[in-house]
Structure formats: structure tokens, C-alpha cells
C-alpha positions, 0 to 999 in steps of 0.5 A: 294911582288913579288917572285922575291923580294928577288932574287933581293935583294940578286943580289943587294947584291952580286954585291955590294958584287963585287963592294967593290972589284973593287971600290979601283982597280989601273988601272993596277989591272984591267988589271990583269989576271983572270983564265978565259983564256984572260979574265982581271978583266975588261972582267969580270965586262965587261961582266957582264956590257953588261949582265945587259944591254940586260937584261935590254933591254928584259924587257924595249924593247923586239922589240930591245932584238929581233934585237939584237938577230937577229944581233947576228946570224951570230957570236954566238960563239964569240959575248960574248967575242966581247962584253967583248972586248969592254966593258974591252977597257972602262977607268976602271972609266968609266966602273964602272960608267955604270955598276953601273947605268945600273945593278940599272936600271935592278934591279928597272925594276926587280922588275917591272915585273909582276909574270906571265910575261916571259921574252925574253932570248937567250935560253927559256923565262923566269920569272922575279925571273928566270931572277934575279936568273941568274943574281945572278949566274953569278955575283956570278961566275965572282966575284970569278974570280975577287976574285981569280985574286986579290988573295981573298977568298970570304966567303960563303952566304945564296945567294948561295940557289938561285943558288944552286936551278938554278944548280938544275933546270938545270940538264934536261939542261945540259943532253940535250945540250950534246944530252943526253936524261935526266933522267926520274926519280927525283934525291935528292939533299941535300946540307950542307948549310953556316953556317949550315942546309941542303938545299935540293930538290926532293924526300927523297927516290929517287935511284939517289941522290948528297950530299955535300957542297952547296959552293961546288956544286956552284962551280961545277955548274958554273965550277968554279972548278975541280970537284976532288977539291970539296965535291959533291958525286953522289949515281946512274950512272945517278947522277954521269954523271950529276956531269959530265957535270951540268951547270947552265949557258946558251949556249953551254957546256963550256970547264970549266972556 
């Protein structure tokens, strides 16, 4: 079994998680409001349809991720919402037909990659369970946004651990894309997990350390929610700057949601 194995198998999961959300959808409920400023149920399943696509794209085709990379240049801050336009114009039949078929044919090439191959991205390249992971997060992150429109409250999984690790994984990141230079010493990380446990990372005795809800640090580090809503606590100056400004996604530091 391939590390990334069980990275797709919760990504499957989760977005059947979404699908059994938008399958039932009058077409006037996709085109309500999401919190996302001008972004409709539609933009969002939208969004993660042309996603999958490029990823995709990387994996099958990294001459076409390279064009497509280039061509993208001259427009890097509105190519994103440009594709989600596009995409959210589609009949809503239409639009989940394709992303059905286009996030199954990501998961079966997912699980084709080798472990030492690194994957074409927009920001660095990347391994198979890399890419799965943030494939994971952001159908994590905008499943809660389609929830929230529809007035539903998702329940927390283990999936969460994937994308609590990438939040993690991030903290150099985001340090960085704020022209901050990142910590040199380890920060403990130690998260209540669902249903219970601990899921943590780094060293026990670290000076810089985060503790609280693993659902809530997620929502932190996909800027899902106002950090004074949540229970995620920073021991250590740097630690607190990092709940500041952490990111699990790629690009530019956003505004929030």
C-alpha cells in the first residue's frame, strides 16, 4: 500500500461526504449564498470541479500543468474566481456529472503515483499523499461553506488528522508569505482529536506550543472561523503570531473566508 492510500481514501470519502449534500439541490438552492463573498453553492463544487481537473492534469500531463501555469500569469489574482465563474454557469446536473467523473478519475490516478514521485503545483512540487492531503482540505473547507449556505452542521471525523497535519506542516508557510521569517525552534502541537484522544506534533518540551480542539484549529487553518470563536490557545509570542495569520492552503494570504 502506498502512503498516500489512506489520504485518498478519506478524500473520497469526504467528498462523497458533499455529494450526498448537493445530489438532492433544486436548482434555485444552488445558487444561494455561501459565506464566501460572491461565491454560490455552485462557485464552490465549481471551484473544487476545476481543482480536481488541473490536478489531474499534473499527474496525467505535466507538459499541459506547465502551459496551463504559464497562461495563467498575466491574471494570478482573479484566475481562481474566473474558473469558478465559469464552472458555476454550468446546469447544476451538469456540473455534478463532471465532477463526479473528473474527482474519480483524480482518485484512481492518486493512487497510481509512485511514492518518490513529486507532483507539478502552482507553489512547490509535491508527493502523491501531499497532493491528496490538500485535495482533502479544500473539500474539507468548502463543504463547510456549502453546509453553512444550506444551514447544516457538519460532524467532525478522524479526516480531520490529514488536515490538521497539513495546517502543521504549514506554519514555515505562512510565516513566509507574510515576509516574516519563520521560527527556528519546533512548536508542540496537541489537539483534542473527535470522539476523543490527542493527536499531536513536535517536541513534548517545546517553549512554543497550540492546544485545543483539533475541529477547531481546522477551522482556523482553512479560515473557516473567526479565531475568537474558537478553542485554540498559543503558549510562546511566536505561537501566538502563527494563530495570527496560519494557512493551510496555497497563495497569497487571504482576507479570511
Amino acid at each position: 500500500m502506498s502512503v498516500a492510500a489512506p489520504i485518498i481514501d478519506d478524500l473520497q470519502n469526504e467528498s462523497d461526504a458533499l455529494d450526498a449534500l448537493v445530489d438532492p439541490l433544486t436548482v434555485e438552492q444552488w445558487a444561494l449564498a455561501t459565506p464566501a463573498p460572491g461565491w454560490t453553492i455552485a462557485h464552490q463544487i465549481g471551484h473544487l470541479l476545476w481543482t480536481d481537473k488541473v490536478a489531474l492534469i499534473s499527474i496525467t500531463d505535466e507538459p499541459a500543468f506547465v502551459d496551463l501555469v504559464a497562461g495563467a500569469q498575466d491574471r494570478v489574482l482573479t484566475f481562481v474566481d474566473d474558473s469558478a465563474d465559469e464552472m458555476a454557469a454550468l446546469p447544476p446536473a451538469e456540473l455534478l456529472a463532471d465532477w463526479r467523473r473528473t474527482r474519480g478519475a483524480l482518485h484512481a490516478a492518486l493512487r497510481g503515483v509512485p511514492d518518490g514521485r513529486k507532483l507539478l503545483w502552482f507553489g512547490p512540487p509535491m508527493s502523491g499523499a501531499s497532493m491528496a492531503t490538500a485535495r482533502l482540505m479544500e473539500t474539507w473547507a468548502h463543504g463547510l461553506d456549502v453546509a453553512d449556505a444550506l444551514g447544516i452542521e457538519v460532524d467532525p471525523s478522524p479526516r480531520l488528522k490529514s488536515i490538521a497535519h497539513l495546517g502543521v506542516r504549514t506554519r514555515d508557510f505562512a510565516f513566509s508569505v507574510h515576509g516574516l521569517a519563520p521560527p527556528a525552534e519546533p512548536f508542540r502541537v496537541e489537539l483534542a482529536a473527535p470522539g476523543g484522544g490527542v493527536w499531536a506534533w513536535g517536541p513534548e518540551d517545546a517553549a512554543q506550543r497550540v492546544s485545543g480542539s483539533a475541529l477547531d484549529f481546522c477551522y482556523l487553518v482553512t479560515q473557516r472561523r473567526p479565531r475568537a470563536d474558537l478553542d485554540v490557545v498559543a503558549q510562546g509570542a511566536d505561537a501566538e503570531k502563527w494563530l495570527t495569520i496560519a494557512q493551510a492552503f496555497a497563495g497569497p494570504p487571504g482576507v479570511g473566508r
